[in-house]
C-alpha positions as CSV (number, residue, x, y, z in Angstrom):
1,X,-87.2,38.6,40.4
2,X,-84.9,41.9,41.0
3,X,-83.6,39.8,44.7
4,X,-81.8,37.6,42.8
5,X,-80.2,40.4,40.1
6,X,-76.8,41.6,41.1
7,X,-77.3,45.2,42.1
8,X,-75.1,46.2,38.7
9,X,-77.7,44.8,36.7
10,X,-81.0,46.2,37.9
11,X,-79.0,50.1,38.4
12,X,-78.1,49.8,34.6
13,X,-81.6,48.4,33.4
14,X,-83.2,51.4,36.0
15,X,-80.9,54.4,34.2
16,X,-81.9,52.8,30.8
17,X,-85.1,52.8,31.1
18,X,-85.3,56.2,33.3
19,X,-83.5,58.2,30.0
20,X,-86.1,56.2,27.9
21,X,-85.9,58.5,24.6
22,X,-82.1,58.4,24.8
23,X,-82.3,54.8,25.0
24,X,-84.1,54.2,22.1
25,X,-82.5,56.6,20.1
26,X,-79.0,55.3,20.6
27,X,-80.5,51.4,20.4
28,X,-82.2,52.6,16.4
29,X,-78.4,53.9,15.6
30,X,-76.8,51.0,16.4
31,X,-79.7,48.8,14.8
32,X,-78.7,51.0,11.3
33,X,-75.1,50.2,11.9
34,X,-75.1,46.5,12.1
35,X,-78.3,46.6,9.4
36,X,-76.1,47.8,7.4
37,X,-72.7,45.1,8.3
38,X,-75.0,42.3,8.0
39,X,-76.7,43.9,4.7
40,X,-72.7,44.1,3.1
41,X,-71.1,41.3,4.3
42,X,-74.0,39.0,3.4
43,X,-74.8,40.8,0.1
44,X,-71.0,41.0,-0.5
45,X,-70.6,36.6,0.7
46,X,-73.0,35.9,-2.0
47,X,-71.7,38.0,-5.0
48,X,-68.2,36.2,-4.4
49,X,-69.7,32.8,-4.1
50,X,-71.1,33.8,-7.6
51,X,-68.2,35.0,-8.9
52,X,-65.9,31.7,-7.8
53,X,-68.6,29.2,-8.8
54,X,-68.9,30.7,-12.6
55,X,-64.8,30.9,-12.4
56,X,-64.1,27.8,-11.0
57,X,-66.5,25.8,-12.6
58,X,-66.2,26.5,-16.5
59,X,-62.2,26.4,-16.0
60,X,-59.3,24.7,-14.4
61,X,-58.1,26.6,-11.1
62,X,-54.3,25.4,-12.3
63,X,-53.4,25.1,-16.0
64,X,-50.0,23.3,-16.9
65,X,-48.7,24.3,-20.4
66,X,-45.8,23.8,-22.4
67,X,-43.0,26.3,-21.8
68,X,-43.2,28.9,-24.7
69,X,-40.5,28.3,-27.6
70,X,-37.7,31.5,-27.3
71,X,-35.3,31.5,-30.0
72,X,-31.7,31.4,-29.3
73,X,-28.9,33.4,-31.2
74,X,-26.3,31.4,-33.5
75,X,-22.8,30.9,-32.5
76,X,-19.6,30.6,-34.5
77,X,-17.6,27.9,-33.7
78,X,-15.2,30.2,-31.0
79,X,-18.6,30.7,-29.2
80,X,-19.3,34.2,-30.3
81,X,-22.7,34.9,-31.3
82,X,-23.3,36.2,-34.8
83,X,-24.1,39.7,-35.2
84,X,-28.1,38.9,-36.6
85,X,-31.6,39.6,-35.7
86,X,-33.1,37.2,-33.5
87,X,-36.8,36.7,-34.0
88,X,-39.5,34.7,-31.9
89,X,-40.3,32.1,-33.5
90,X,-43.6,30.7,-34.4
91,X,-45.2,28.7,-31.7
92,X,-46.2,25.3,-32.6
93,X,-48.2,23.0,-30.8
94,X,-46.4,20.2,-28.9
95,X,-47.3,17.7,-26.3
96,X,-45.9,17.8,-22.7
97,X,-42.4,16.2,-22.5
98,X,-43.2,13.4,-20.0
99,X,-46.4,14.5,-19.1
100,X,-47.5,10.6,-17.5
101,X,-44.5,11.5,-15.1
102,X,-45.6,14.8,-14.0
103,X,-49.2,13.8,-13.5
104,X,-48.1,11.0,-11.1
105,X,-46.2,14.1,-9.9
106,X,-49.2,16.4,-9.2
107,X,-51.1,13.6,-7.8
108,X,-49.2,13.1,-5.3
109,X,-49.1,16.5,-3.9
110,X,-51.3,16.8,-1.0
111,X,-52.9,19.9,-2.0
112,X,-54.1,18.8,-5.3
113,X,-57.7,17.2,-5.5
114,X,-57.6,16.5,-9.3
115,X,-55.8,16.2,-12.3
116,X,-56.6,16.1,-15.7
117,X,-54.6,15.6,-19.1
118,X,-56.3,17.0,-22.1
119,X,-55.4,18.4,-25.7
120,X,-55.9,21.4,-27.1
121,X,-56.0,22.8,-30.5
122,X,-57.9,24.5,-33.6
123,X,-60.0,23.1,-36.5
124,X,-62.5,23.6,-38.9
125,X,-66.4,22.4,-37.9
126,X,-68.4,22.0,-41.2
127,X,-72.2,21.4,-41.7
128,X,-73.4,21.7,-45.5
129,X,-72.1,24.8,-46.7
130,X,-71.9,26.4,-42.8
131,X,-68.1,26.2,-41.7
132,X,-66.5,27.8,-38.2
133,X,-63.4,27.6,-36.2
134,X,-63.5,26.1,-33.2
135,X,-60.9,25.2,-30.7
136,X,-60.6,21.7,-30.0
137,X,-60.3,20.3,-26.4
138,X,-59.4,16.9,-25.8
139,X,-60.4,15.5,-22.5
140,X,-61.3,12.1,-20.6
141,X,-64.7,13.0,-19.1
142,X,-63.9,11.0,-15.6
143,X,-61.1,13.0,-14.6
144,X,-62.1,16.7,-16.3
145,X,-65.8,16.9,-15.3
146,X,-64.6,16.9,-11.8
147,X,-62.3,19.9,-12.5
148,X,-64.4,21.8,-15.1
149,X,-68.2,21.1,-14.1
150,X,-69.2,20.3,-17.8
151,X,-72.4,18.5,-17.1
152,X,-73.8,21.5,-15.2
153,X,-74.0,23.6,-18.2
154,X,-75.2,21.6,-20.5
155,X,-78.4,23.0,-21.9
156,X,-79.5,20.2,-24.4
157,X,-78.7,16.3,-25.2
158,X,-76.2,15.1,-22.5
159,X,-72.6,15.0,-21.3
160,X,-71.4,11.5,-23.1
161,X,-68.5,11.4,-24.7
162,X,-67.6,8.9,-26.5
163,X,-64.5,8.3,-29.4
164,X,-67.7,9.6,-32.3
165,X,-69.6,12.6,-29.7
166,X,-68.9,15.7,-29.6
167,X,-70.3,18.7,-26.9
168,X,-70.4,22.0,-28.5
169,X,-71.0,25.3,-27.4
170,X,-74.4,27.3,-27.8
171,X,-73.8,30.0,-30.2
172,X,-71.5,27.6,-32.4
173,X,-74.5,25.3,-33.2
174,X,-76.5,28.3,-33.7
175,X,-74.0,29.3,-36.5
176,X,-73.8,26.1,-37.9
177,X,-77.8,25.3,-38.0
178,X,-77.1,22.4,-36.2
179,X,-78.5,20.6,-33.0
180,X,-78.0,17.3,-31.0
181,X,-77.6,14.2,-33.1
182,X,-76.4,16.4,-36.2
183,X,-73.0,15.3,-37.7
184,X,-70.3,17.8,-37.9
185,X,-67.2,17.2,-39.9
186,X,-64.0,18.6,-38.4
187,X,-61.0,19.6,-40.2
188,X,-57.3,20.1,-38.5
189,X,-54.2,21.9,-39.9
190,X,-53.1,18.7,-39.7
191,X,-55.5,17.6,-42.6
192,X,-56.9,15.0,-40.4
193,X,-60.5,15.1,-40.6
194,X,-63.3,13.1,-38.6
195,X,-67.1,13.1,-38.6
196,X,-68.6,13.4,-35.1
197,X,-71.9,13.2,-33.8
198,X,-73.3,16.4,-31.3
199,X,-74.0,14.7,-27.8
200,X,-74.5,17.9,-25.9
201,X,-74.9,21.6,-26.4
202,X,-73.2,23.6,-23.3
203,X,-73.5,27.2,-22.2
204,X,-71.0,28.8,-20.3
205,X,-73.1,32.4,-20.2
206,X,-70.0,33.9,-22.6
207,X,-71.0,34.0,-26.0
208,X,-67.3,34.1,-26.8
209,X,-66.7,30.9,-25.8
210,X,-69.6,29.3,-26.7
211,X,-68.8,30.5,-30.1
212,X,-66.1,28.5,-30.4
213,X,-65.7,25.6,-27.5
214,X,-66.3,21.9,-28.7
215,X,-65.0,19.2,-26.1
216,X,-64.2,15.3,-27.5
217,X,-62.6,12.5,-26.4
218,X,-59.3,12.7,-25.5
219,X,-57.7,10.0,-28.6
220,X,-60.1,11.3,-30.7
221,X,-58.2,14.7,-30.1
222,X,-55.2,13.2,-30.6
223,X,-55.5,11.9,-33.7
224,X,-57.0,15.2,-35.3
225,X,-54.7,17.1,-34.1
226,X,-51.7,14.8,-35.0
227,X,-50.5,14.1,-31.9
228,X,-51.1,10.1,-30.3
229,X,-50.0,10.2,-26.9
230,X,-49.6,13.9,-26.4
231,X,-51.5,16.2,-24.2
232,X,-50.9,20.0,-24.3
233,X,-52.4,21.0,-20.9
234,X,-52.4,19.1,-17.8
235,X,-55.7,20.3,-15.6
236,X,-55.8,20.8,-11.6
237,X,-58.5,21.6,-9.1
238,X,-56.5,22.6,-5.3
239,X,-57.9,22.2,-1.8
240,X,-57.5,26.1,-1.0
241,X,-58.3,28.0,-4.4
242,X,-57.0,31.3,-2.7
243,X,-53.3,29.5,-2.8
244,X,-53.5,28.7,-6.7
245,X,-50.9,31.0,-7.4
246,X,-48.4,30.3,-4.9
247,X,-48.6,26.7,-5.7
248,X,-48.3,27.0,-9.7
249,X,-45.5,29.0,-8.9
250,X,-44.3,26.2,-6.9
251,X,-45.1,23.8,-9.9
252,X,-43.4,25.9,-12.1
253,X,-40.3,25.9,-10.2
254,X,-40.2,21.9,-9.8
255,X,-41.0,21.0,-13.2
256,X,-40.3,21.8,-16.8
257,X,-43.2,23.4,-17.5
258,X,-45.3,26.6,-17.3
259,X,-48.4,27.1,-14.6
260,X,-50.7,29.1,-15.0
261,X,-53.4,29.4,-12.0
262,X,-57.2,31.2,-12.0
263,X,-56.2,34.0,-10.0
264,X,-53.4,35.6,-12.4
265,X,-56.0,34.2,-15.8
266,X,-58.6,36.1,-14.1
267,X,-56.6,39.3,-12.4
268,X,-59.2,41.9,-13.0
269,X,-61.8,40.1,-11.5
270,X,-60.0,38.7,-8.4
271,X,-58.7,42.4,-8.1
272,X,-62.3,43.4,-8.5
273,X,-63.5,40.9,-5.4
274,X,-60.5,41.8,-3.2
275,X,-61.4,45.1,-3.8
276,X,-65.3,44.9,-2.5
277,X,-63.5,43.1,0.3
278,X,-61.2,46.2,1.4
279,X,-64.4,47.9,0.9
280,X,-66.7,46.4,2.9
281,X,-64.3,46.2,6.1
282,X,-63.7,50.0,5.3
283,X,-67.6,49.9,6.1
284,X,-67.5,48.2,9.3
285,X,-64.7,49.7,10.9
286,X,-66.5,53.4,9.9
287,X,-70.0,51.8,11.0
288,X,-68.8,51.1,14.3
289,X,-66.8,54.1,15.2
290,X,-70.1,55.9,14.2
291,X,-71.8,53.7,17.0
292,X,-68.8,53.6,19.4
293,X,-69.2,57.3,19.5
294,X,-73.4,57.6,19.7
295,X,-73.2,55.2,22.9
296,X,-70.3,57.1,24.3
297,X,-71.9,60.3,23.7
298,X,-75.2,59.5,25.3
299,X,-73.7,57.3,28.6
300,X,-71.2,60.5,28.9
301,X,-74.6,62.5,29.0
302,X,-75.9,60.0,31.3
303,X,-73.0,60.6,34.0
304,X,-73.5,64.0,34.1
305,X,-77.9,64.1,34.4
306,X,-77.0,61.5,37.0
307,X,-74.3,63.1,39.0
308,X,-76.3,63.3,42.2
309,X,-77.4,59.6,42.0
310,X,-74.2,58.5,41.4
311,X,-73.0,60.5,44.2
312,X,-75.9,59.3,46.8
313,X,-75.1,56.0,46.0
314,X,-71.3,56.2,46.2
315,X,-72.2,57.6,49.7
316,X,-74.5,55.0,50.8
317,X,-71.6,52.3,50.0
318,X,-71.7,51.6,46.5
319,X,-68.0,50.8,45.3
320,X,-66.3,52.9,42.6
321,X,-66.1,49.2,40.8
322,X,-69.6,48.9,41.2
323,X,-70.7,52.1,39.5
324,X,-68.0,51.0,36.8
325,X,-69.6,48.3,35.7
326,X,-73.0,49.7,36.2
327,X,-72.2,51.8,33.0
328,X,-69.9,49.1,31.6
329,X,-73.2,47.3,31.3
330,X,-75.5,49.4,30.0
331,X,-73.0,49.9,26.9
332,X,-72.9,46.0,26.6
333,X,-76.8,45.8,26.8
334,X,-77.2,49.0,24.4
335,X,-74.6,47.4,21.5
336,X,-76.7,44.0,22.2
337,X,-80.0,44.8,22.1
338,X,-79.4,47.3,18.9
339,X,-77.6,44.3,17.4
340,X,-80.9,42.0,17.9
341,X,-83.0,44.7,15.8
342,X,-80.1,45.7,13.3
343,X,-79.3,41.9,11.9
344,X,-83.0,41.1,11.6
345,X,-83.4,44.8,10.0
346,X,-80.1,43.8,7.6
347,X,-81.3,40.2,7.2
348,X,-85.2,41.4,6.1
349,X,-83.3,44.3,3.4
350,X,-81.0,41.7,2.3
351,X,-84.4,38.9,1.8
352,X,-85.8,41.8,-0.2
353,X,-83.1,42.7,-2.1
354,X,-82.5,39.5,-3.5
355,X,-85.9,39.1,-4.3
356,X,-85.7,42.4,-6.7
357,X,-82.0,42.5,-8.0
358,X,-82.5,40.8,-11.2
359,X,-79.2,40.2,-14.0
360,X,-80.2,41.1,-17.7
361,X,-81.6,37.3,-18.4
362,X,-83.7,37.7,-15.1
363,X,-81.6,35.1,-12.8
364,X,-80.6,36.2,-9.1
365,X,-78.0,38.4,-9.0
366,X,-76.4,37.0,-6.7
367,X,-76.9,33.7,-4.1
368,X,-78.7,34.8,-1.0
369,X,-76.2,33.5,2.1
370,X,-77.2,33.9,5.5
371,X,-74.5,32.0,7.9
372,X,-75.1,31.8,11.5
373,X,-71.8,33.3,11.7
374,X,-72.6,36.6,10.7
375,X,-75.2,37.3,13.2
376,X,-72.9,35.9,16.0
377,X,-70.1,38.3,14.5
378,X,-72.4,41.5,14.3
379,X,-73.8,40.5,17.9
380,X,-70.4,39.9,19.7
381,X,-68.6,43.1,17.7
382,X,-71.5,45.6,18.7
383,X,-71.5,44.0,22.5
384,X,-67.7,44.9,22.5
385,X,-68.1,48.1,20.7
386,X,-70.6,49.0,23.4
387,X,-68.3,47.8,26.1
388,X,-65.7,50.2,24.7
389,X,-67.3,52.7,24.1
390,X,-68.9,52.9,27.7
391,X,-65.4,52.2,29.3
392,X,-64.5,56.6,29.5
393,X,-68.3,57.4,31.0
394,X,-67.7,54.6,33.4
395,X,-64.1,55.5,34.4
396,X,-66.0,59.2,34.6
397,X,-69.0,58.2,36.9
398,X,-66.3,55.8,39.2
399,X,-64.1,58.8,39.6
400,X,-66.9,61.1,40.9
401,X,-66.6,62.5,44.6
402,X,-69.6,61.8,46.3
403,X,-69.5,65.1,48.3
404,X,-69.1,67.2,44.8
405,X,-71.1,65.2,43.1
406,X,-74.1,65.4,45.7
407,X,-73.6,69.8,46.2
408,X,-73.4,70.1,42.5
């Protein structure tokens, strides 16, 4: 089979397997290196994917709200303002001016995927002598369970909503004794009241919020809160979630109204995520300096045990390019080979991992994601590195007189 090898190929497989202890050696660091970048990156893929399917799911990834009210100093009647304390004043809730006009706006922005109106405001949910606040949220159910994914935390009875249902959270049933098909009686400011009937309980894994969501229809929101026709948010899903803030700032700037997106509502944990990010690319770049260097260090060894070869075959023909890729290739064939045994070693750690790592009410810590991708990655960037790395030894050995090279 070695006939039809170019002569590169079987020199560099021959000095490999010649400095056999070496070899292996250099092939189990670079197997720890890219163990560890496929262990990171994959580990690191999957806690993100959690984090932007808990985010993204139980909230909108744009909010549009009414502009807050600022209060504005008096003037006399020659326009000089009057020499008074000016105090914010309380903020009231009011509907979106033209909101049927700026949702014909949003959907017809390219980037948007969805758009929901809803309502938005506090009452009082009584059962017997059990009473809680709650805040209200008005919502049609076609258009908001494809922004906030409703059905999929629903823990008990269903998703309908109809004008007499309401889906309330967890803990808030819990305080109120109260289950699916229980009336509760709500109560707004507005002293509106209406008797609803518990179609769903939902969980959204924050006892905060479960304490206190309750989602009906959105006319029956209306009318408790006093306002037929209004909304007080306007809900949107985007194409590329990463751009959320650049485009409610763009929102913000077309219309008369204030945007709000997931990434500046939930700044500590985005900063959090980016932050793991920086982290892990720290890792890789470290990683493979680490093995850049270990294959350098051992093909530099290399040229100098092998000298007198080098030299006897520079002076039975061999070209200086020749013996340059001779060593060229036995970096590229040390960075693959190690990256073979390093991915399975990261993907088996990662299998277990997953397997142990267990959050406080014993579900997966984190989604196990294994792309194809990766291992290409890891494979190509340790073949490079190895390339790299081998490129000074191989510039070395090409350099060497044969004459020196052969006395020494």
């Amino acid at each position: 089979m070695n006939r039809w090898l170019p002569f590169e190929w079987i020199a560099a497989v021959r000095f490999l397997r010649e400095g056999r202890l070496q070899t292996i050696f250099i092939i189990g660091g670079i197997s720890i290196g890219v163990g560890v970048i496929v262990f990171m990156s994959a580990m690191l893929a999957g806690m993100e994917a959690n984090f932007i399917r808990r985010v993204l799911t139980s909230q909108p990834q744009i909010q549009l709200l009414t502009p807050d009210q600022v209060a504005r100093p008096l003037r006399k009647a020659d326009g000089v303002i009057e020499d008074a304390v000016v105090q914010r004043p309380s903020q009231r809730v009011i509907s979106i001016d033209q909101w049927p006009k700026i949702r014909a706006q949003m959907l017809a922005m390219p980037e948007i995927t969805a758009v929901s109106p809803t309502i938005t405001g506090s009452a009082l949910a009584i059962r017997g002598d059990a009473s809680r606040a709650v805040t209200l949220t008005g919502i049609e159910p076609d258009t908001y369970f494809n922004i906030v994914k409703v059905p999929d935390y629903i823990v008990a009875g269903s998703a309908r909503l109809t004008s007499e249902d309401i889906i309330i959270g967890t803990e808030l049933a819990k305080n109120l004794g109260a289950t699916v098909g229980d009336k509760l009686n709500l109560q707004a400011a507005s002293s509106a009241n209406r008797v609803l009937t518990i179609s769903g309980l939902v969980d959204f894994g924050n006892k905060s919020a479960n304490q206190r969501v309750a989602f009906i229809a959105l006319r029956t929101g209306q009318s408790l809160l006093g306002m037929i026709g209004g909304v007080t948010t306007i809900d949107l899903t985007i194409k590329d979630i990463y751009a959320a803030e650049t485009i409610a700032r763009r929102i913000q700037a077309a219309t008369a109204v204030e945007a709000d997106s997931w990434i500046a509502t939930n700044a500590q944990f985005f900063t959090a995520v980016q932050a793991q990010i920086y982290t892990n690319t720290l890792i890789r770049v470290f990683v493979g300096l680490s093995v850049a260097f270990g294959i350098a260090a051992v093909l530099i060894v290399s040229v100098i045990q092998r000298s007198k070869e080098i030299g006897i075959l520079r002076a039975m023909g061999t070209s200086r390019g020749q013996i340059l890729r001779v060593f060229l290739l036995q970096g590229g064939l040390l960075g693959f080979v190690g990256s073979l045994f390093g991915a399975a070693m990261g993907a088996l750690a990662l299998i277990y991992w997953h397997a142990v790592a267990r959050q406080a009410d014993g579900s997966e810590f984190f989604p196990l994601i294994l792309e194809r991708r990766l291992f290409i990655y890891t494979a190509v960037l340790a073949t490079v590195t190895g390339l790299l790395a081998a490129t000074a030894p191989a510039l070395r050995a090409a350099k060497l007189d044969p004459v020196v090279a052969i006395r020494g």
